[in-house]
N, C-alpha and C positions, 0 to 999 in steps of 0.2 A: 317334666324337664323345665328349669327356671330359665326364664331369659335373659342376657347380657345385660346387667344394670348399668353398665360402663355407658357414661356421655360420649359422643361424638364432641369433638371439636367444630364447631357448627357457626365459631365469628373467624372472622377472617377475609381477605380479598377473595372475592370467588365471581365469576363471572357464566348465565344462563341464557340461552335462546330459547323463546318459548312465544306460541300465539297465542293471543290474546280475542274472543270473540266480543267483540264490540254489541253487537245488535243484540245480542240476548240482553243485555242491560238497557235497551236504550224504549224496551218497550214500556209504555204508561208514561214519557217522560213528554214533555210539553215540544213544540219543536224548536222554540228559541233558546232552551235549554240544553239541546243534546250534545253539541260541543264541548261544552262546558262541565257536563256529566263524566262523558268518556274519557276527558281527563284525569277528573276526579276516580273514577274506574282503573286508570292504568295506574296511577297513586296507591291504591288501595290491593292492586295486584300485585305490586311491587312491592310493598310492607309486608302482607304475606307470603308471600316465595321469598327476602330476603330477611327475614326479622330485624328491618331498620325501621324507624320511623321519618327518616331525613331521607325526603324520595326526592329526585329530581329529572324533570321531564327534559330531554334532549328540543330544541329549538326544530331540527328535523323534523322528529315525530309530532310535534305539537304542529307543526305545519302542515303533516301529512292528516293528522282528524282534523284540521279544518281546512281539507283541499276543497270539501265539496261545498262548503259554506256550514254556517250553525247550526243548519237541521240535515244534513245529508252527509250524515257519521260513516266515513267506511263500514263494513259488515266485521273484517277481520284485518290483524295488524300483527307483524310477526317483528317481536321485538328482543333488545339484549336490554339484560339485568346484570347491570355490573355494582360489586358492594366492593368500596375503597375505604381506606384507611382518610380519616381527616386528618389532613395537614395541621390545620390552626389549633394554636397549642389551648387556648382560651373555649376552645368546643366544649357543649356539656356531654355530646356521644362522639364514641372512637368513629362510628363508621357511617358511612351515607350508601345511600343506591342512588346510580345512574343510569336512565333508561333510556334510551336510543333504540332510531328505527332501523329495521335491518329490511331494505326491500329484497323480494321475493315477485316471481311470476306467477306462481301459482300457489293453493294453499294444500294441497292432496298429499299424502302420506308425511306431511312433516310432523316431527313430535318433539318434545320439547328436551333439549342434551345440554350436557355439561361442556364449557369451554375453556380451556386453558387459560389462567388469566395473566397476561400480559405483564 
């Protein structure tokens, strides 16, 4: 039996919540660095789950990995992945991701789901 060669429609505004384990990255890393890392981390998670290269970190969550200072990276961080259409007519890419902290009390049975975008 042949598989469906048919693409998906796969650009588009689409918006994801999904957590994100910080501390499995942040091992081997120096500790005036690790802030600075897990940015870079949440950057690099957002490019792949939304195939942008235009990631941009929401000012919340940037605040919430450095609630504890530059070496005491939260463990985990439950975030939304929104991919929007660029305004600006002179952009070289149609779309950006926007990633924002979504708090949470606890991190048990959550898994990562699709949310209606806006």
């Amino acid at each position: 039996m042949v598989k469906d060669t048919k693409k998906k429609n796969t650009k588009g505004p689409k918006s994801v919540i999904a957590t994100i384990h910080l501390h499995k990255h942040m091992h081997d890393v120096t500790f005036k660095r690790r802030a600075p890392k897990a940015v870079k981390v949440i950057k690099k998670f957002g490019r792949r789950m939304m195939g942008t290269n235009d990631v941009r970190v929401d000012p919340k969550l940037n605040k919430f990995v450095w609630s504890k200072g530059i070496k005491g990276v939260p463990f985990r961080a439950r975030i939304r992945l929104d991919r929007k259409r660029n305004e600006d007519e002179d952009a070289k890419k149609k779309l950006y991701t926007v990633v924002t902290w979504v708090p949470v009390t606890s991190f048990k049975g959550l898994q990562t789901e699709q949310v209606e975008a806006e």
